[in-house]
C-alpha positions in Angstrom: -16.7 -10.6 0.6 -17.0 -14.1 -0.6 -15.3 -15.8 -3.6 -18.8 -17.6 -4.3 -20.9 -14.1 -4.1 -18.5 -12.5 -6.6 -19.8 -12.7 -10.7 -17.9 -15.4 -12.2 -16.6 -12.4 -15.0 -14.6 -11.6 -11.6 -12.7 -14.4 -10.5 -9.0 -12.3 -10.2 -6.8 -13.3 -8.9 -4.8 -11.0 -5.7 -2.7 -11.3 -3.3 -3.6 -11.2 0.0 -0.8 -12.0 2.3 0.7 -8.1 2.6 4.2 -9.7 4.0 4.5 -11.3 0.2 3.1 -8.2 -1.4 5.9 -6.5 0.5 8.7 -8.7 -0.2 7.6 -8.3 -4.2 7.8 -4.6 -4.2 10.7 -4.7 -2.9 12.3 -7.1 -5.5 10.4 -4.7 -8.0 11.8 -1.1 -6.1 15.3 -2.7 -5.9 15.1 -3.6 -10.0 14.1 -0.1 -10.3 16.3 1.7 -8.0 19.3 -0.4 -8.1 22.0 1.7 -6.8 20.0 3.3 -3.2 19.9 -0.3 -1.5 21.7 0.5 1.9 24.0 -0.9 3.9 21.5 -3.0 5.7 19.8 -4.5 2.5 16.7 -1.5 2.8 16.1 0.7 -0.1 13.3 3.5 1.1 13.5 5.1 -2.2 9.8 6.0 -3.2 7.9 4.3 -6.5 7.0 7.1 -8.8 4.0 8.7 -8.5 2.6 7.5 -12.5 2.6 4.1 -14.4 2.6 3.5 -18.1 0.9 0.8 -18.9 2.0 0.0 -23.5 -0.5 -3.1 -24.3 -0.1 -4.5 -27.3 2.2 -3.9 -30.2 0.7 -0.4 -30.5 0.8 0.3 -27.2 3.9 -1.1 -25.8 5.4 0.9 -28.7 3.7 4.3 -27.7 4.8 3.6 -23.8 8.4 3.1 -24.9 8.3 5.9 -27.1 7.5 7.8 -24.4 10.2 6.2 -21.7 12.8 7.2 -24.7 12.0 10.6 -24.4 12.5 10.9 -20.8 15.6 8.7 -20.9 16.9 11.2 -23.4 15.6 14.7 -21.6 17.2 13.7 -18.8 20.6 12.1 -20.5 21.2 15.2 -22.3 20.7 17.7 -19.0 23.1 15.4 -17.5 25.5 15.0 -19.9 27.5 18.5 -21.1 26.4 18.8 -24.7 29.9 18.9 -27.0 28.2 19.1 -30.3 25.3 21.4 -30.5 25.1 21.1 -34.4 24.4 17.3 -34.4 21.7 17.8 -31.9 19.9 20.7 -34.0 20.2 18.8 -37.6 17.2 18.3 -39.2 16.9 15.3 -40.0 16.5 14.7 -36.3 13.1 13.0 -35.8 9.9 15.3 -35.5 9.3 14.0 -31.5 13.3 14.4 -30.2 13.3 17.9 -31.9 9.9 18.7 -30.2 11.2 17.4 -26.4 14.6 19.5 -27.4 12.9 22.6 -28.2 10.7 22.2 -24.7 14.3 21.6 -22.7 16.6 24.3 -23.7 19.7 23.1 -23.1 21.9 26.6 -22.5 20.3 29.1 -20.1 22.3 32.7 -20.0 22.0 32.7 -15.9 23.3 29.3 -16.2 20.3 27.0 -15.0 19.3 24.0 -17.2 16.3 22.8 -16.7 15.3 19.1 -16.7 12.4 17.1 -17.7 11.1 16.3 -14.2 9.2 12.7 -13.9 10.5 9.7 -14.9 7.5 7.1 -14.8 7.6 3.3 -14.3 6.9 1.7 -17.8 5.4 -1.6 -18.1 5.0 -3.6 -21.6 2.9 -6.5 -22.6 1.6 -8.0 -25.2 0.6 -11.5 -26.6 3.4 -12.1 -28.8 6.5 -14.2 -27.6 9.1 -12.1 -29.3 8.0 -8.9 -27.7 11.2 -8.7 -25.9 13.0 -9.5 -29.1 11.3 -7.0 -30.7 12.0 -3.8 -28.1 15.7 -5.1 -27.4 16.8 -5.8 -31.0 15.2 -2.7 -32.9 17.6 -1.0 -35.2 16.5 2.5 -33.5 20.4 4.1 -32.4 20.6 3.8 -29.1 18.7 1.5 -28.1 20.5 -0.9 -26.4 21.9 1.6 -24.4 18.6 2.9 -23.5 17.4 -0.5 -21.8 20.3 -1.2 -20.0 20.0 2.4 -18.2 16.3 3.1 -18.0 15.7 0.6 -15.0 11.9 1.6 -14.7 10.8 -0.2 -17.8 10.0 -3.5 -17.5 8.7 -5.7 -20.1 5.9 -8.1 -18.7 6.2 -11.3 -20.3 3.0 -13.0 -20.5 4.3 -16.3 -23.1 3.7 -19.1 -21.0 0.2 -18.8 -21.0 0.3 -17.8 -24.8 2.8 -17.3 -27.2 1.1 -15.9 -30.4 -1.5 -12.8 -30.8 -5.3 -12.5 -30.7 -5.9 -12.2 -34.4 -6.8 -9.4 -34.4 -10.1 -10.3 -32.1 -10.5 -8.6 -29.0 -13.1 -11.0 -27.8 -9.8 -13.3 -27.4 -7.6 -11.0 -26.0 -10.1 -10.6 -23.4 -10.3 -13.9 -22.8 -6.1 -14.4 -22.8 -5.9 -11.7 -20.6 -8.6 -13.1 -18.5 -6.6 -16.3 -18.1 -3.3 -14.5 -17.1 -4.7 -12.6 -14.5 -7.3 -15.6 -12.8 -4.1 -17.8 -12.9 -2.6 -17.3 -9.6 0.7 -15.4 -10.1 2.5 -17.7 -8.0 2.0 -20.4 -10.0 4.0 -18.7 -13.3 7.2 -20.5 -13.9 8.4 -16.7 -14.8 9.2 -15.1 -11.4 8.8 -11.6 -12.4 4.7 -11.6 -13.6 4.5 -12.4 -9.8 6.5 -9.2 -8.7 4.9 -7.1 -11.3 1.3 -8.1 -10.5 1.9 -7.1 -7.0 2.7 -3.7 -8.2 0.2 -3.5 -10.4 -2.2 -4.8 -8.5 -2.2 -6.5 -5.6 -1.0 -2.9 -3.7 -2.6 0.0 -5.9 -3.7 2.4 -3.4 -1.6 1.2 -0.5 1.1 2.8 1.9 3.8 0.7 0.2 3.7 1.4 -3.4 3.2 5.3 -4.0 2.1 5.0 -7.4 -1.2 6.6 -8.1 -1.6 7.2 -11.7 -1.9 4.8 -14.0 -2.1 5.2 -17.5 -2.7 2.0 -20.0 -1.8 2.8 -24.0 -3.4 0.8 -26.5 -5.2 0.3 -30.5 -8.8 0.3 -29.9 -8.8 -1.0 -33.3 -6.6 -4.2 -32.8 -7.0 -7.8 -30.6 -4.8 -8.1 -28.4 -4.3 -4.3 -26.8 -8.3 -3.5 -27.4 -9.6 -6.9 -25.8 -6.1 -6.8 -22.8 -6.2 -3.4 -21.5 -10.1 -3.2 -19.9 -9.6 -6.9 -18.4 -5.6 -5.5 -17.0 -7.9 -2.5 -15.7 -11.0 -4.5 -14.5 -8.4 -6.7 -12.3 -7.1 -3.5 -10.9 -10.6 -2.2 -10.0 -11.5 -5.2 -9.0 -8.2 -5.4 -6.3 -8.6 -1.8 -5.3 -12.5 -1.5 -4.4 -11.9 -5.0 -2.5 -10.1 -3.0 -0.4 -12.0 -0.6 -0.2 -14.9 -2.7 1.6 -12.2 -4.6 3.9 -12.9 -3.0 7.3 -10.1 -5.0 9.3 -7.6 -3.3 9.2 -8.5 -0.5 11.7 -7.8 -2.1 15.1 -5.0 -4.9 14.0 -2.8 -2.6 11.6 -2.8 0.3 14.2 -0.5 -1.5 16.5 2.0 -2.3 13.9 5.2 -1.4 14.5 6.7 -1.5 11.1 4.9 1.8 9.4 5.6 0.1 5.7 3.0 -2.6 7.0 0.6 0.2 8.3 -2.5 0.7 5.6 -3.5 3.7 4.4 -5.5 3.8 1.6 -5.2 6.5 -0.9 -7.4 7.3 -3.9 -5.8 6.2 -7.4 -7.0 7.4 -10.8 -6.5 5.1 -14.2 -6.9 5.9 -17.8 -7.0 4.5 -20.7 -5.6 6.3 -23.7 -7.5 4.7 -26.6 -5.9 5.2 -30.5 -8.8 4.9 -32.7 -8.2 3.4 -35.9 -8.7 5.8 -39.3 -12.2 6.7 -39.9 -12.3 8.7 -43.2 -10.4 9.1 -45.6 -9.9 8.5 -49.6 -8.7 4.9 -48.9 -11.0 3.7 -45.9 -14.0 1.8 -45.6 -16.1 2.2 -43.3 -16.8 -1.6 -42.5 -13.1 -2.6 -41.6 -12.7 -5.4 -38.4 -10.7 -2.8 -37.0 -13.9 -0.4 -37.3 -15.6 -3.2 -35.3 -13.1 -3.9 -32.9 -12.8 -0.3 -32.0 -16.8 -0.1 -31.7 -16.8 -3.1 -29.2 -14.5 -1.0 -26.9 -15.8 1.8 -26.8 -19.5 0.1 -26.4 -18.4 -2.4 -23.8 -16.5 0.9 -22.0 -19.4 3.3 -21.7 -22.2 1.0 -20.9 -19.9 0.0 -18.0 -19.5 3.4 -16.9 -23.4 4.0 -17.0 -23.7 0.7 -14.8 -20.7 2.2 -12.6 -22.0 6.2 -12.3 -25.7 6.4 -13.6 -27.9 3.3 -13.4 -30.8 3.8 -11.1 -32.1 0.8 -11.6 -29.6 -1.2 -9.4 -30.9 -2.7 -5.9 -28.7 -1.5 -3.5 -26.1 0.7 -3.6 -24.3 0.2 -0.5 -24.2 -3.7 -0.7 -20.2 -4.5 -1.9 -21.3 -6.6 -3.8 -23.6 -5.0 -5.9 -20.8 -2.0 -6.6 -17.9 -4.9 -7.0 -20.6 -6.5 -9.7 -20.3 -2.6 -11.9 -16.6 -2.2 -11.8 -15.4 -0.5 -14.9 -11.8 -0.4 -15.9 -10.9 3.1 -15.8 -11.8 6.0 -14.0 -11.6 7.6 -17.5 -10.5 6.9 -21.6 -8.7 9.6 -23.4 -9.7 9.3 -27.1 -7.1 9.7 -29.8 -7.7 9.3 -33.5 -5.3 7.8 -35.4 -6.0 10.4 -37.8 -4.3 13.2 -36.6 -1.2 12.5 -39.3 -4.0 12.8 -42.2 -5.3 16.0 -41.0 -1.8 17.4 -39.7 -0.5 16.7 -43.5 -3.5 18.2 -45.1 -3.4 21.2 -43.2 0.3 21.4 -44.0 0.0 21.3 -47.5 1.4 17.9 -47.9 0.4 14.6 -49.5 -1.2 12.5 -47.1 -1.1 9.5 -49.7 2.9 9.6 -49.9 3.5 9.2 -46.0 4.3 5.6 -45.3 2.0 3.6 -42.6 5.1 4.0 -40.2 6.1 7.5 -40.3 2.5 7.9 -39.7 2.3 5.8 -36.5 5.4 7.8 -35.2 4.0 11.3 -35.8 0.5 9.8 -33.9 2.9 8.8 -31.5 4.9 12.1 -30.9 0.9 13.6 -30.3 0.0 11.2 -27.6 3.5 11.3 -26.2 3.0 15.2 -26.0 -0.3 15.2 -24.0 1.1 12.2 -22.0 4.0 14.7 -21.2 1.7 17.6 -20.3 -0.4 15.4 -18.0 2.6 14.0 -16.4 4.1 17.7 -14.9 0.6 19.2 -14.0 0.1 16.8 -11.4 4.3 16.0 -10.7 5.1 15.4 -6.8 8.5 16.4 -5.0 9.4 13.4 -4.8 9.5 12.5 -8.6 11.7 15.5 -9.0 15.7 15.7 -9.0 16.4 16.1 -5.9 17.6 19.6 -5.9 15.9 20.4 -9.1 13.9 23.4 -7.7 17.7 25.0 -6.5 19.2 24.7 -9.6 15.9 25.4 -12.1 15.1 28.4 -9.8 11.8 27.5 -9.9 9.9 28.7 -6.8 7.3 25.7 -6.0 5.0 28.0 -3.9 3.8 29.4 -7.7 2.9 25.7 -9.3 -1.2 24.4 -8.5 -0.7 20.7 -9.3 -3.0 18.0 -9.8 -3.3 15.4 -8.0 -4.9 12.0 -8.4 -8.2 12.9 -6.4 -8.2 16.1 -8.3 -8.2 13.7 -11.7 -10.4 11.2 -9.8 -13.2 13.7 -9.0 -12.9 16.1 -12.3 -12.3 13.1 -15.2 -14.9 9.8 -15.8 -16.2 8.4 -18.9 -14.4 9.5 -22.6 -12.2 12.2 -22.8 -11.0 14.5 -25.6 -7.4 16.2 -25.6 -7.3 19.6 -26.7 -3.4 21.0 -27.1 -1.4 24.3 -28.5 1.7 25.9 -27.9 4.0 29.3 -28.3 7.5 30.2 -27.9 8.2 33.3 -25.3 10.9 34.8 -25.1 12.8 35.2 -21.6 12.1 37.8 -19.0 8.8 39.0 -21.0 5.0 39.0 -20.4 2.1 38.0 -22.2 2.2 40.9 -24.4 3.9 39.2 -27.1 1.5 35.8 -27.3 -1.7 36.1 -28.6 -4.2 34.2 -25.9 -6.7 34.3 -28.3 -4.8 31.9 -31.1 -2.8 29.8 -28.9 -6.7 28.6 -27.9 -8.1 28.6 -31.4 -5.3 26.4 -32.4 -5.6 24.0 -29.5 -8.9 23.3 -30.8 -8.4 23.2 -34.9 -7.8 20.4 -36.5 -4.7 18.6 -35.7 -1.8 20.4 -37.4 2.0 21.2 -36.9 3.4 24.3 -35.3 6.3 24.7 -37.5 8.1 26.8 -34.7 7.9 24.1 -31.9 8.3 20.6 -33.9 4.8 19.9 -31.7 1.7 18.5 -33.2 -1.0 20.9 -32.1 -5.1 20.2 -32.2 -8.2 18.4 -30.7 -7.5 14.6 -30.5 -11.3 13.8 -31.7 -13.0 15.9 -34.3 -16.6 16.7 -32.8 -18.0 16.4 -36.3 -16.5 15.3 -39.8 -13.5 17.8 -41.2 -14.9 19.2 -43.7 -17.7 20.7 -41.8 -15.5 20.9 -38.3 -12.8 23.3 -40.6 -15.4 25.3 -41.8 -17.2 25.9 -38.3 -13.0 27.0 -37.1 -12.9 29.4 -39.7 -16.2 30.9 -39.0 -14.9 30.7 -35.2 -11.8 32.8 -36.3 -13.6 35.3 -38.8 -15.9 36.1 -36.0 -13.8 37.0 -33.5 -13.8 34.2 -31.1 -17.4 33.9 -30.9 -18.2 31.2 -29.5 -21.7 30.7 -30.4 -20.3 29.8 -33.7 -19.0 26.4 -32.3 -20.5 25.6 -28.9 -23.9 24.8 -30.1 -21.9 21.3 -31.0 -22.6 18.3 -28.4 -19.0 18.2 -27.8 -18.6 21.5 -26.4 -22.9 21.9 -25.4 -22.6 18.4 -23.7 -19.4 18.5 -21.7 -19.5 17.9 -17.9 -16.2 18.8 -17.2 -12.8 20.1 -18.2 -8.8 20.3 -16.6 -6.7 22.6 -18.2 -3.4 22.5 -18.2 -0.9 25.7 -18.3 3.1 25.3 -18.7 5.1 28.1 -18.8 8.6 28.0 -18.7 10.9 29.7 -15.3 11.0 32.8 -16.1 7.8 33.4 -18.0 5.0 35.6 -15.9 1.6 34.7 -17.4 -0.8 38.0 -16.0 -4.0 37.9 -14.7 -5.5 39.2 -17.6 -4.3 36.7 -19.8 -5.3 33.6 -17.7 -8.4 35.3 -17.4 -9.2 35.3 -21.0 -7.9 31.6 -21.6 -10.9 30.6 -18.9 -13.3 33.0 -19.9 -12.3 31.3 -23.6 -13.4 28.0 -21.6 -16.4 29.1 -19.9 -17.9 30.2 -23.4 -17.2 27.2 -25.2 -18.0 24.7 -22.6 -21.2 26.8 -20.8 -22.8 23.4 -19.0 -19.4 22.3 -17.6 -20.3 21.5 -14.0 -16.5 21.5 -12.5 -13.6 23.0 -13.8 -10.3 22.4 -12.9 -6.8 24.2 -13.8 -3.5 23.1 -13.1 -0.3 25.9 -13.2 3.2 23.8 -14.5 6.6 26.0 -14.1 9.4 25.1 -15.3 8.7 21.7 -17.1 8.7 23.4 -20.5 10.8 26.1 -22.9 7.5 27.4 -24.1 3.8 28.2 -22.7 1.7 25.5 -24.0 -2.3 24.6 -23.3 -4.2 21.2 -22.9 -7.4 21.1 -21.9 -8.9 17.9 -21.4 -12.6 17.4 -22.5 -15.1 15.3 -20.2 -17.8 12.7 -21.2 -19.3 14.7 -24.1 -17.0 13.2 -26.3 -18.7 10.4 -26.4 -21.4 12.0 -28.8 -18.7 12.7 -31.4 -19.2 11.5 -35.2 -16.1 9.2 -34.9 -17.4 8.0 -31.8 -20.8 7.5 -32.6 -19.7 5.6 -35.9 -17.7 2.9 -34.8 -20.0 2.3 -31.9 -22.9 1.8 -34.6 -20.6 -0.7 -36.9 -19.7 -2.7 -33.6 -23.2 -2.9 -32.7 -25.1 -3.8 -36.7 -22.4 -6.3 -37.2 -22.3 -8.2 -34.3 -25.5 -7.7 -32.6 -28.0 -6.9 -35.4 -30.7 -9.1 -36.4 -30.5 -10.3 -40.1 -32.6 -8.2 -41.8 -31.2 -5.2 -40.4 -27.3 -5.9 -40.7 -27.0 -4.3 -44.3 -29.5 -1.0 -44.3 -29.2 2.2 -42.6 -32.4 1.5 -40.3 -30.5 0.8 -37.0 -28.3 3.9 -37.8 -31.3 6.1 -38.0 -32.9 3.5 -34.8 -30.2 4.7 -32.5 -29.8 8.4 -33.5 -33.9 8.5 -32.1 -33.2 6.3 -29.4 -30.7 8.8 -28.0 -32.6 11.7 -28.8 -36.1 11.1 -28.1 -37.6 11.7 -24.7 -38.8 8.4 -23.8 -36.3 4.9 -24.1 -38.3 2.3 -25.3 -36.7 -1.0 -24.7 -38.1 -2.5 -26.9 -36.8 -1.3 -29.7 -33.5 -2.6 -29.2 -34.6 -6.1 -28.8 -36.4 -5.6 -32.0 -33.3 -5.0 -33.8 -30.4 -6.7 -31.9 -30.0 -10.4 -30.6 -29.3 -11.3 -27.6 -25.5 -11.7 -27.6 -22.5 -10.7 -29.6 -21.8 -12.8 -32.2 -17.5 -12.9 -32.6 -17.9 -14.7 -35.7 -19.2 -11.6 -37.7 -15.7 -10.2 -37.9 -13.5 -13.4 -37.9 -12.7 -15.2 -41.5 -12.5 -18.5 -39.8 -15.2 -21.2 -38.0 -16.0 -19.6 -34.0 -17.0 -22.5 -33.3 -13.9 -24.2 -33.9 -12.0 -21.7 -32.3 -13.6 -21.8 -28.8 -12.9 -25.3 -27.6 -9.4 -24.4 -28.3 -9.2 -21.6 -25.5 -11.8 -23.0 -23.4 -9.4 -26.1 -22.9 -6.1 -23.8 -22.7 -7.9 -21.9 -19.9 -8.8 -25.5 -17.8 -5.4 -26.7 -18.1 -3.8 -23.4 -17.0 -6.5 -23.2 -14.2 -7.2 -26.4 -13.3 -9.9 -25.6 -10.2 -13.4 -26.1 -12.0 -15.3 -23.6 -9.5 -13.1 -20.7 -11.4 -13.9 -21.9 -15.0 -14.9 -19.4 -17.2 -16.2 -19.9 -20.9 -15.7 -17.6 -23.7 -19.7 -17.4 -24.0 -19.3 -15.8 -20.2 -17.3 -13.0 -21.7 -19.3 -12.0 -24.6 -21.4 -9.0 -24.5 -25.0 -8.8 -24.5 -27.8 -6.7 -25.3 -28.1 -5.1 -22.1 -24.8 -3.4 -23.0 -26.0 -1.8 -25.8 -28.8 -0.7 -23.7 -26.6 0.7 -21.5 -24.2 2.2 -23.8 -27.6 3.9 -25.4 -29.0 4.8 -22.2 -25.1 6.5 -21.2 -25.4 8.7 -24.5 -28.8 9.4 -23.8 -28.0 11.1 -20.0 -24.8 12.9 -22.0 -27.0 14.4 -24.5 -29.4 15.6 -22.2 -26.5 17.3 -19.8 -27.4 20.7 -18.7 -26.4 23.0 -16.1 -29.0 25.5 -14.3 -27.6 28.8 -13.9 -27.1 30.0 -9.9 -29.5 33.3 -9.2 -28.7 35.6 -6.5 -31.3 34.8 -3.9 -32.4 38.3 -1.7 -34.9 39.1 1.6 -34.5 42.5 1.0 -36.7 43.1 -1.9 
């Protein structure tokens, strides 16, 4: 496919010389895997099967949160504990306690079991000091941590800018865009050019055997909100190129060298999305980061209706009519940030005394959790200790894993985490957990499990807490009926669902209790076209749930919301930016049986208008990037202006038109058909 045929939105750069993409996984695997290099130079050892991708000071923070944990599960198997006191005190942090509790460390046959995947970790973000700021942290242990935990590495993107987005995605975007249309051989710092091969350049490949990838970031910030979709569009973009280059079949068959060979495997890539706080005593409703996170979330789904749904394109099987839809991620986990307001309420505390910190680490510990859970379910041998199975007793012949088909075929569009957890006792059966709660709480409002340390709940309410509690209590004092809750879109509306299962080594889940936990499911979710399960042994101390919610999500109050603020204060006309008639606009739009186009272009412009949530001149602001861009990329065919970048009323079409075919999901029951009537 031609450079010139591409949209100019696409003008990534990749790789395309395999005997350089080789040579820079190598220099990445060696950084990695330092200590297997051979005698002759050769280090075989395998990349692991799942990326982190931390973007952005919230991100980057959440990825290395979770990299710390690993680095310490695995340190303290390792290591013969001398102290058991220190490690129980209490003033141990909420998450350490919560990965400590799921790795017991003393096991009466002997066995200690180990936390099993150890993922690569990369970190970006706009700012300079970002290195300064991960390696000079006062957290204990830092230091230490870095110098042993080879998989993380920190991508450092300064040359092309050394400050923030200011808090504007639209310039993040942009950045981002620069960085990756910039050909990576061409940065002074050597290791983009390694790392971008990983990344991208090979995803799906023989050579790099990495097939999740994960990207963390604030939907409610510039530089992770306006970075992450552009990192993910470029790996898209790289991966479905090769999916339409047919040379290979002839000319790579008689290669010697099987490491040049190509097999192309599927991959599947997530974004896990924090949303900023919504509601709340203190909150406004028309906060930038309201708008930022609306501009997301907008720009994702009306990608993913361009990508899955729209019948209106003109030919499918052209390249480059698919390569023109590309969206960034087979699928975006939603997370609200305010999962610490609800887990305090519900815990009797004072939200308003929790500083802004303590509440980011508690959000933290929850996405770390589900990050955790996702991790195991879908773990490959190779990411294990090597005789881990011998020494966990753990026979792998019981554990149904996912893999990344499995996740590429069951999860698109927004998803919805749904988690809960019970301690079991050892050599006992599921008479002593009640199946019934440990769902019911997976779904309540986030709160903490004061036995486990863990931070239990749904990740996005499906309507506002007050009335969401009520409707749980109702759910409860009926007996787990589920007509009492899955008449709401989120549960009416949903496509599909994976659920997760871990029970610990010598746990025996029965039939009869699985059976409940999917007939549990099957009630709440009835139109869910595909179901998946996965069965984890071994990679926990106690027998914990997450279910993963498909698509419906997406017609969520919170959701809804900060698409709606996005879309009235950057897209609205005048006279409809300050009253509640596009609110009420959109709400028929998605509910009415007939789209009427026109209706949108009666009350939006035609483009985004970035200026609505900056305190400063646009205008001014442009030219500035715009000439950064042509000096960093000095070929004027692969210019690309800010205005390029913007987006325009036919994604809020889109994005309308993706909620409407979510609303209108159904499924039509399978009747038994006879001849001998």
């Amino acid at each position: 496919m031609s450079q010139e045929k591409l949209p100019i939105e696409h003008l990534y750069f990749t790789e395309t010389n395999l005997e350089q993409i080789l040579e820079n996984l190598d220099v990445v695997r060696n950084k990695i895997h330092p200590q297997l290099v051979d005698e002759d130079g050769v280090n075989e050892q395998v990349f692991p099967s799942v990326c982190l991708i931390g973007l952005g000071r919230c991100g980057s923070n959440i990825a290395l949160d979770v990299a710390s944990l690993v680095y310490e599960a695995r340190a303290n198997y390792m290591r013969e504990i001398e102290n058991q006191d220190i490690l129980d005190g209490e003033q141990e942090f909420r998450p350490m306690r919560w990965i400590r509790k799921h790795l017991p460390m003393e096991d009466k046959d002997g066995f200690k079991p180990v936390f099993l995947i150890e993922p690569i970790v990369l970190l970006g973000d706009l700012d300079k000091d970002i290195e300064g700021r991960i390696r000079f942290s006062n957290d204990e242990g830092r230091a230490q941590f870095l110098e042993e935990y080879k998989k993380l590495q920190i991508m450092d993107l300064s040359e092309v800018h050394a400050g923030g987005a200011g808090n504007a995605p639209i310039l993040g975007q942009y950045l981002a865009k620069i960085i990756l249309n910039k050909d990576a051989t061409t940065f002074i710092n050597e290791e983009w050019k390694q790392l971008h091969s990983y990344l991208v350049d090979s995803c799906g490949i023989k050579a790099n055997q990495s097939r999740l990838y994960f990207y963390i970031f604030s939907a409610g910030g510039g530089t992770g909100s306006g970075m992450a979709s552009e990192f993910g569009l470029a790996q898209q973009f790289s991966y479905l190129s090769k999916t339409f280059d047919y040379r290979s079949d002839q000319s790579q068959s008689r290669l010697a060298d099987k490491r040049h060979s190509f097999v192309f495997e599927p991959i599947f890539t997530s974004g896990i999305c924090i949303l900023p706080n919504i509601s709340g005593k203190n909150v406004e409703i028309s906060e930038a980061l309201h708008i930022n996170a609306g501009r997301l979330l907008t720009k994702y789904i009306s990608e993913e209706w361009n990508f899955s749904y729209n019948e209106e394109r003109d030919n499918d099987e052209l390249p480059e009519d698919v390569m023109e839809r590309i969206r960034p991620w087979n699928s975006m986990m939603l997370i609200s940030n305010d999962i610490m307001r609800y887990a305090e309420e519900e815990n009797g505390g004072d939200v308003e005394s929790i500083d802004v910190n303590t509440m980011e680490k508690y959000a933290n510990q929850y996405i770390s959790q589900q990050i955790f859970n996702i991790l195991t379910a879908q773990a490959v041998t190779t990411d294990y200790d090597e005789d881990y199975f011998r020494r966990a007793g753990i026979d792998i012949s019981e554990t149904i894993r996912l893999d990344a088909n499995d996740l590429f075929m069951s999860l698109a569009g927004p998803v919805a985490v749904a988690y809960a957890e019970s301690v079991v006792n050892d050599g006992v059966r599921q008479d002593n957990v009640d199946i019934d709660d440990l769902f019911c709480r997976s779904i309540e409002l986030p709160h903490f499990n004061a036995e486990t340390s863990a931070i239990e709940g749904v990740s996005v309410l499906p309507v506002e807490s007050e009335k969401y509690r009520d409707a749980i209590k109702v759910y409860r004092k009926s007996g787990f009926d589920a007509s009492t809750l899955n008449h709401l879109h989120f549960f009416k509306n949903c496509s599909s669902i994976v659920s997760i299962i871990s029970l610990p080594r010598d746990y025996k889940l029965s039939f009869t209790a699985l059976n409940r936990l999917k007939m549990h499911l099957n009630r709440l979710c009835p139109n869910t076209t595909l179901k998946r399960y996965a069965l984890v042994i071994g990679a926990s101390a106690n027998l914990s749930l997450t279910t993963l919610i498909a698509k419906s999500p997406c017609l969520s109050d919170d959701f809804l919301t900060l698409m709606v603020a996005y879309m009235k204060r950057c897209f609205a006309r005048d006279e409809f930016r300050y009253t509640n008639e596009i609110d009420q606009a959109i709400i028929s739009m998605i509910q009415e049986d007939e789209f009427d186009d026109a209706l949108v272009d009666k009350y939006f412009t035609a483009y985004e208008n970035p200026a609505k949530i900056l305190d400063t001149n646009w205008y001014a602001i442009k030219p500035m990037y715009e000439k950064k861009y042509r000096e960093l990329i000095e070929s004027p065919q692969s210019f690309v202006s800010i205005n390029d970048i913007r987006l325009d009323v036919n994604n809020v079409k889109n994005a309308i038109k993706y909620l409407r075919e979510i609303y209108r999901h159904r499924i039509s029951k399978t009747s038994v058909l006879t001849l001998n009537a």
